[in-house]
Each structure stands twice: as C-alpha cells, then as structure tokens.
C-alpha positions in Angstrom: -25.4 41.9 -29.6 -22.2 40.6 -30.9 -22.0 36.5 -29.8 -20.5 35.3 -26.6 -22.4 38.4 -25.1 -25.7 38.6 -22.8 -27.0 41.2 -20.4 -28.6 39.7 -17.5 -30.8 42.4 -16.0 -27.8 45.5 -15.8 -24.9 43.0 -15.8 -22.9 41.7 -18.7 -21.9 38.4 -18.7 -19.3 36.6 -21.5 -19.8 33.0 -22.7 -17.3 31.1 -24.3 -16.4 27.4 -25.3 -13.7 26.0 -23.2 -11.7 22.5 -22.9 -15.7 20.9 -24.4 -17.5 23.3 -21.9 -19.6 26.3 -22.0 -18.2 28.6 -19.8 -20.3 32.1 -18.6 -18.6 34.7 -16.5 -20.3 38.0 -15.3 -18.2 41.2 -15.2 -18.0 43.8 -12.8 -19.9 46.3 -13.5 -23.2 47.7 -15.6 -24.4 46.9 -18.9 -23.4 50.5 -20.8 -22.4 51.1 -24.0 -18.6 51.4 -23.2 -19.1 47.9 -21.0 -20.6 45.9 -24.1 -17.7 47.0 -26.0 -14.8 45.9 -23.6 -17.0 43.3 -23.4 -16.7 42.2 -27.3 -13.4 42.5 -27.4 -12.7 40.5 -24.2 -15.0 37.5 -25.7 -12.5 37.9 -29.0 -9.3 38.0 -26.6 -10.6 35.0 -25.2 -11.5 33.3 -28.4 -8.1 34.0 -29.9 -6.2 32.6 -26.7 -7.8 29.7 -26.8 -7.3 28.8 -30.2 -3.6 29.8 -30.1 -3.3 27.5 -26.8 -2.4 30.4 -24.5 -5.6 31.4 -22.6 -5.3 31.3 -18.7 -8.6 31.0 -17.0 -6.9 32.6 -13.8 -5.9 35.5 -15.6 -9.0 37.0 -17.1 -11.7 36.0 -14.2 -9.4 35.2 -11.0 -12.3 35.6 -8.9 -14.5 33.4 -10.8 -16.2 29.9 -8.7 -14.2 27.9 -12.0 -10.4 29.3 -10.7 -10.5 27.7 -7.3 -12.4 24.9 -8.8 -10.1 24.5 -10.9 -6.7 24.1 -9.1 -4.9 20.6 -8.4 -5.5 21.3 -4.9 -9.0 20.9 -5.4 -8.7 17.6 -7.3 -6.0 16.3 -4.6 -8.5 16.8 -1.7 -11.7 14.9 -3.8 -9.1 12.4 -4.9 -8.1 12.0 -0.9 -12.1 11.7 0.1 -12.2 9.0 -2.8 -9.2 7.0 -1.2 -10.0 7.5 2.2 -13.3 5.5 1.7 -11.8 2.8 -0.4 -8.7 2.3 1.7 -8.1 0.8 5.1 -6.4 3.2 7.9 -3.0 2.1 6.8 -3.2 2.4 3.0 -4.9 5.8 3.1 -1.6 7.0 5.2 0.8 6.2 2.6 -1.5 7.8 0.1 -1.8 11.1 2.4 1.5 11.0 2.7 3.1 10.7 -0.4 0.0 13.9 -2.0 1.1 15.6 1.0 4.9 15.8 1.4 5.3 16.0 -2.6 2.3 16.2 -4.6 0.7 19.3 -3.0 3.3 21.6 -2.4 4.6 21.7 -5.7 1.3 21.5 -7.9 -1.3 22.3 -5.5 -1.7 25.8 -6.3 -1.5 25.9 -9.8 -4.6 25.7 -12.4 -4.8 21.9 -13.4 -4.6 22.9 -17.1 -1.7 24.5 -16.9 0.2 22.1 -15.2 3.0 20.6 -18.1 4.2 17.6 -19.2 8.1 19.0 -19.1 7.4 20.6 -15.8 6.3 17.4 -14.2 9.2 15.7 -16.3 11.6 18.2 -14.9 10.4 17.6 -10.9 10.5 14.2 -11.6 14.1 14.2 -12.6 15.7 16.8 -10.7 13.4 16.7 -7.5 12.3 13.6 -7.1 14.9 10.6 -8.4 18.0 12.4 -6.5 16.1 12.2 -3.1 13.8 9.1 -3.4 13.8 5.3 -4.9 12.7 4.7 -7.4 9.7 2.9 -6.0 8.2 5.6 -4.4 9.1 8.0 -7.2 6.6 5.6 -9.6 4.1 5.9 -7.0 4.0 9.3 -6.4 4.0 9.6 -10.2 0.9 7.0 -10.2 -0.7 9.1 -7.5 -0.5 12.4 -9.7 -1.6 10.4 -12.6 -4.7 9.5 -10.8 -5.6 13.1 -9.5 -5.6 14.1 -13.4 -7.5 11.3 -14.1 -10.0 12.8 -11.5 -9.7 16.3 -13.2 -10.5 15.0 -16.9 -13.9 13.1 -15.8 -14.8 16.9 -15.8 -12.2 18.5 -18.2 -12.5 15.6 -20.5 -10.6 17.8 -23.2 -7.7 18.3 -20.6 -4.7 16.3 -21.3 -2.6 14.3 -18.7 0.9 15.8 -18.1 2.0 12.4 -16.8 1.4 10.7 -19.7 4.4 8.9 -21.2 6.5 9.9 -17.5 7.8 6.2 -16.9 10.1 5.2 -13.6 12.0 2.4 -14.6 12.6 0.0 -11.4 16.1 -2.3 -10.3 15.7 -6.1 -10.0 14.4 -6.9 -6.8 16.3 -8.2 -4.1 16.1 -11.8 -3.9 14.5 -13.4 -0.9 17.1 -14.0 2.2 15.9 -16.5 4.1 17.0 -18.1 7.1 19.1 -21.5 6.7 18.7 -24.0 8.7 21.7 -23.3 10.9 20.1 -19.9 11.6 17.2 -21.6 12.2 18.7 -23.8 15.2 20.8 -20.8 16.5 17.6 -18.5 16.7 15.3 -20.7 18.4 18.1 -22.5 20.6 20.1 -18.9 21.7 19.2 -19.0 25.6 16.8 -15.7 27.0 14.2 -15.5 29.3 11.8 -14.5 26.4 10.4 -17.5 26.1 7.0 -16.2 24.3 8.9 -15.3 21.7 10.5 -18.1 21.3 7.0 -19.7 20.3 6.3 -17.1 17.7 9.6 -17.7 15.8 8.9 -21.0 15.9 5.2 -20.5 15.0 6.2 -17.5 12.4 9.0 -20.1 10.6 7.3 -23.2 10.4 4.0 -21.9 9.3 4.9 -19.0 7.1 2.2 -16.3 8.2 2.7 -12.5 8.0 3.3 -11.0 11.1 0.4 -8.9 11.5 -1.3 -12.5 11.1 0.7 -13.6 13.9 0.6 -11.4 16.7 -3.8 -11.7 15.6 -3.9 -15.4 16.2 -6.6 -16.2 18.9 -7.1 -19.4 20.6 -10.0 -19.4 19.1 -8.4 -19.8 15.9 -6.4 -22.9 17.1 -7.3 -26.6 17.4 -4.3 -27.9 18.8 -6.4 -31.9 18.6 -6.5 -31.7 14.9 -3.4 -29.7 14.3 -4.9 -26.8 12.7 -5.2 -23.0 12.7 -7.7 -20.4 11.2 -5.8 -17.3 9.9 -9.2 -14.8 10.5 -7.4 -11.4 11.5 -4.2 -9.0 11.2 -3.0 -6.1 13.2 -2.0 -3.7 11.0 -1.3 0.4 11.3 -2.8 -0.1 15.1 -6.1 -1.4 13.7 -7.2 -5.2 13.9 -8.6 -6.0 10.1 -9.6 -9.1 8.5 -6.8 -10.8 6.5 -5.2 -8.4 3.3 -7.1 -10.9 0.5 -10.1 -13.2 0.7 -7.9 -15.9 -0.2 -5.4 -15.1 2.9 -8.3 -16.6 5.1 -7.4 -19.5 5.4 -7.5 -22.8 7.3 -3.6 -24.2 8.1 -2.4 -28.0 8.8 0.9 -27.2 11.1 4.0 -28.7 10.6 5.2 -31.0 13.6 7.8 -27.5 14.9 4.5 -25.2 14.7 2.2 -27.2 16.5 4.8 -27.8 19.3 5.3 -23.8 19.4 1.8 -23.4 20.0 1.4 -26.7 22.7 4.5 -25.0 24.4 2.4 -21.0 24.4 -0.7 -22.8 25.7 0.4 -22.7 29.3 1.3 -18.9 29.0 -1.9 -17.4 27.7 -4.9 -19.8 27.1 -6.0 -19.6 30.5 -6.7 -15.5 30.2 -10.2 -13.9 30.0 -10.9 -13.0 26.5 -10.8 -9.3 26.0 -13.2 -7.3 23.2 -11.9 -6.3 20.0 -13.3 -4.5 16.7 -12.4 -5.9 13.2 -12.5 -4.0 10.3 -14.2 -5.6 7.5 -12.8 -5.9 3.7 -15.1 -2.7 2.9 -12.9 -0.7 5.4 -15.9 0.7 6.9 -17.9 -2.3 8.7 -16.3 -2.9 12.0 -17.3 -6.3 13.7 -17.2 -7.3 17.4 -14.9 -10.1 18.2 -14.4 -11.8 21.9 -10.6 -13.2 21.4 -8.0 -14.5 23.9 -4.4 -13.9 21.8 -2.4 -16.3 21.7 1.0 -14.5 21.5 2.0 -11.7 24.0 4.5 -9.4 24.8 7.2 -11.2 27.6 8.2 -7.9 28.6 4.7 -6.2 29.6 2.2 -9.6 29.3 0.2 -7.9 27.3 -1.0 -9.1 23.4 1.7 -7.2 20.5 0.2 -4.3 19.2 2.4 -4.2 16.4 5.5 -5.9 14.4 7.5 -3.2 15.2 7.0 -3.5 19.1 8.8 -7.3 18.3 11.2 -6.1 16.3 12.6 -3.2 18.1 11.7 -5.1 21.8 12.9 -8.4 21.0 13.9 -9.5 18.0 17.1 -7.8 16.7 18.7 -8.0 20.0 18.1 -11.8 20.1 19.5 -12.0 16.9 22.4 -9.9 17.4 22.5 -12.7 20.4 22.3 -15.8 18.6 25.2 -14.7 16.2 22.8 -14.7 13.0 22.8 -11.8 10.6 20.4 -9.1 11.1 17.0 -9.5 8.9 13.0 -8.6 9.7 10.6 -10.6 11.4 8.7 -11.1 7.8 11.9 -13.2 6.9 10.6 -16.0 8.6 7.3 -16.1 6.4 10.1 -16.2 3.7 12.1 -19.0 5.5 9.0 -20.8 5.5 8.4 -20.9 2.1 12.2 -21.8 1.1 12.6 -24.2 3.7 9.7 -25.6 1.8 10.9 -25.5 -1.7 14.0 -26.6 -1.1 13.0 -29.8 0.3 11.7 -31.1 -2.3 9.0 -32.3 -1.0 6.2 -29.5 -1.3 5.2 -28.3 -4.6 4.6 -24.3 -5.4 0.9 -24.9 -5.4 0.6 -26.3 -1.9 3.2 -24.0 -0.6 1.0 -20.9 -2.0 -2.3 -22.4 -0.6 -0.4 -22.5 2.8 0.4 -18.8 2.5 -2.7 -17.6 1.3 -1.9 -17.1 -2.3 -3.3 -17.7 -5.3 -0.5 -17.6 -7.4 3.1 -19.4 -7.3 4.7 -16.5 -9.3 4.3 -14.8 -5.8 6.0 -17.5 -4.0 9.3 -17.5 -6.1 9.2 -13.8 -7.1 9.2 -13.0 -3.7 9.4 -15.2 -1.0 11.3 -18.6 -1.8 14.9 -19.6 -2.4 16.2 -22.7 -3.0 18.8 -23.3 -0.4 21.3 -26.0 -1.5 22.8 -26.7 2.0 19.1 -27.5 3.2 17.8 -29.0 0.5 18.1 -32.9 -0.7 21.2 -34.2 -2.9 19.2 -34.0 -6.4 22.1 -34.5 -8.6 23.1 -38.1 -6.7 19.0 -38.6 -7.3 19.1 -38.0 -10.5 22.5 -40.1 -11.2 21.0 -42.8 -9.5 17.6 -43.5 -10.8 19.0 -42.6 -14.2 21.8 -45.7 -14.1 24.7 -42.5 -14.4 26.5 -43.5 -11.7 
C-alpha cells in the first residue's frame, strides 16, 4: 500500500505531515480498489501542495474535527477564557471589546494559517488607522498578536502574520494640571454641594486616583495622626483592591487634605457601616469588608458608585461654574503631583511613594508639570547664594 495510506477495517484513511504534525483523515466511503487509488493520488496532491506552499486544509477535508479547530475564531474564544481568568471585570471588557468589534469579524472565520501578513497589513492601514488612534490600533494589533501566539503553542511551524506590523504612537500630551488660581476658584466657587467640595479638596491635596477616592472608608482614616490607608478602588462597578501592590499604601496628609476630611466627618462618619465584597489581586478571591464611606453623593446621600457619576453629576458643571477650564476629575491626582514638584520642596521619590509608585519616570512622564507661576523664584535663589547678584 503506497505510503500516507491505511485501511482501517473498510475505511480509508490518508496521513500526512503538516505545519510539524501528523495529520490522519478518513474518507468517505469503502476501501475498494478504485478508493485506494483516489486515495494515492489525493496523499500526492496533498504532498505537492504543501511543499509548494498552497495546500488549504479547508479545502480537501472541510468537514474534518482539524477545520473548525483550526479557525481564528477558535483561538479568539480560548484566548478570551485565558484573559477572562487573568483579568479583573474591567480589563477583560476592553479586551472583549476590542476581539469583538474588530478582531472577530474580520478574521474569525478564516483558517488561522491562512490568515496573511499583507492582509493584516492592509486592514491595518486602510480599516483600522482611518477610524481609530493610534493607541487602540497598537492594541488591537497586540491583541491579534497574542491570539497567534495562542495558535502556534499548537501549530508551532505556523508563522505570525503580525510580525513586523508596528503602530507608531504621537508624543503624549503633557500633564494639565490645575494652578493654583484654579485651585482657589474650584474649591471657593459657592454650591450647595458641599461633599464635593471635600473630595476636591481631598482628591488635590493628596493625589489619589479617583476610584481610590470615592473607596476611602473611615476605617481607612485616622484623622489623630493625620493619616489615611489607601486599601480599595471602585472600578467598572466592582470594589477591588488597589491596581498595584505598591498602590496600598499608608498616606501622611497635607494640612488642606486633612481639613477636607475633619470638614466630611460630620456628614458621613456617624452612618451604619454597610457590607461590601472586594475583589482580590487574583481577580477571583472576593473578601468581605464592613465599611462606612467616607465620600457620598450630595445629590442622593448615597456612597459614588463611580467617577463618572462625579463627573457628569457634579463636577463639570461646577467647573463651568467657577470659570476654570474644563478637565477630568483625575486632573487633580495630577495637580497634586505638580503642585508638588514645583514647590521645590518634595523630591520625585517622595512624591512617587505618596502616589503609590515605584518609579519617578511615572511621575514626570505622566502626571507632573512644573508650574512657574506656583512655584518658588529659583533663578533669584540661585543668583543669590551664588554672589551673581
């Protein structure tokens, strides 16, 4: 029997080498004499196609377990599964998303090995960069990259049709903090919101994220000793712990903060502590938490469920209010750390330890400017204890 031919019982079935795997396919039909010979010269179809570069697995066996195996649809939903276990609520979205809305529809369907670099190059450019930034183009492109990294730990062969794709990204914007001007108009503009009020205050002079913020308990607080534990966030609906291990972190407040938070206590200390679940760092372990927030919502006297609740409820109409140009709540986290800097009194190190980073690259690549109408008069320094004067 010529090779890459067996009979098993009446069937015939074809075996072949392909991508570093042995592949076996039965054909329809009974093992006669006319069935071994289409046979044969399937096997050397096969062979030929493969070494020439052209074979489609689809084509010749489109019923076969390997076909729908074998699609980037299949790889896209184990790839899902994989993220959805490593990733909280809130990061799996944006990964769901972005396989969803772009990924599958366009590849999903097709055999993974057949997928092509100058196909993907072409969606890229001609799909993809007119419609989207150029962030979320890289992403998506890192996301595909991944799924074919999935399909090669069983393809190993396969090549990656991503490989050399590269999404070239604009400067960043630089941080736009609030001056101190802006400062004194936001927390001095008159409103009946007075709540909110405290958490600017809070949010500028202690430079948490928000999601930190709205998840501050007064159990968190020693308002003696002039501290604060950042334990918690509220992010995507969900209350987790804090986005890095370093995050946690114990706070010594600033004079403004601690007067924020002596000014809240009257509003919300005094209420029964309500039941919460916190999701743990492994995104699966959820721990019970008895909590009396410190921050809530003027407007329904109920804890903030979510930045976008203060932003959209509160915050850009007291803005708009105060006269002070429209920018996120986060921009007080950034505030914080400029206001810092450009004192010239805190160094990079301590303003990082404060925000719960490790590194100071962080703080001036994205958070801190120097702000020359808030800062000291270095030049007059300098002229002076250098005699230039």
């Amino acid at each position: 029997m010529a090779d890459g031919i067996e009979v098993r019982g009446k069937r015939v079935r074809v075996y072949f080498q392909y991508q570093g795997e042995l592949c076996r396919e039965t054909l329809p039909g009974i093992a006669t004499p006319a069935h071994l010979a289409h046979a044969e010269r399937l096997v050397g179809t096969i062979k030929y196609e493969i070494e020439a570069g052209t074979f489609e697995y689809a084509r010749h066996f489109p019923n076969s377990p390997r076909v729908k195996t074998n699609t980037l649809g299949h790889y896209i939903d184990l790839w899902l599964e994989i993220k959805r276990n490593q990733l909280a609520t809130s990061g799996f979205a944006m990964y769901r998303s972005r396989a969803e809305k772009h990924i599958r529809p366009r590849w999903g369907a097709l055999q993974a090995d057949r997928i092509d670099h100058l196909d993907v190059q072409h969606w890229v450019q001609s799909v993809l960069m007119p419609e989207l930034h150029n962030k979320t183009v890289r992403e998506i492109v890192s996301h595909l990259r991944q799924i074919f990294r999935l399909y090669r730990t069983r393809n190993r062969s396969a090549f990656d049709p991503t490989d050399g794709i590269t999404i070239s990204l604009p400067d960043a914007d630089d941080p736009d903090p609030f001056t101190r001007e802006e400062i004194n108009a936001i927390l001095t503009q008159p409103t009946e919101r007075l709540q909110e009020i405290n958490l600017a205050q809070y949010m500028i002079w202690s430079g948490p994220r928000v999601s930190e913020a709205i998840a501050l308990a007064w159990e968190d607080v020693d308002l003696v000793a002039g501290t604060v534990e950042i334990r918690r966030a509220r992010v995507a609906g969900q209350y987790k712990v804090t986005k890095t291990r370093r995050s946690t972190r114990k706070v010594k407040l600033l004079a403004p903060a601690l007067r924020a938070l002596q000014a809240q206590e009257r509003f919300t200390r005094h209420l029964p502590a309500e039941r919460i679940e916190v999701l743990d760092r492994d995104n699966r372990t959820l721990r019970q938490q008895r909590v009396r927030f410190v921050f809530h919502n003027s407007a329904t006297d109920a804890p903030y469920r979510s930045s976008d609740v203060l932003r959209h409820g509160w915050w850009i109409g007291h803005l708009q209010n105060a006269g002070v140009r429209q920018r996120g709540p986060n921009t007080c986290r950034h505030t914080f750390a400029s206001q810092m800097l450009s004192s010239g009194l805190a160094t990079p190190e301590w303003i990082a330890d404060q925000m719960g980073h490790t590194s100071t690259a962080m703080i001036f690549r994205h958070y801190a400017k120097w702000i020359g109408e808030d800062g000291p008069d270095v030049v007059g320094a300098l002229n002076r204890g250098l005699g230039l004067s």
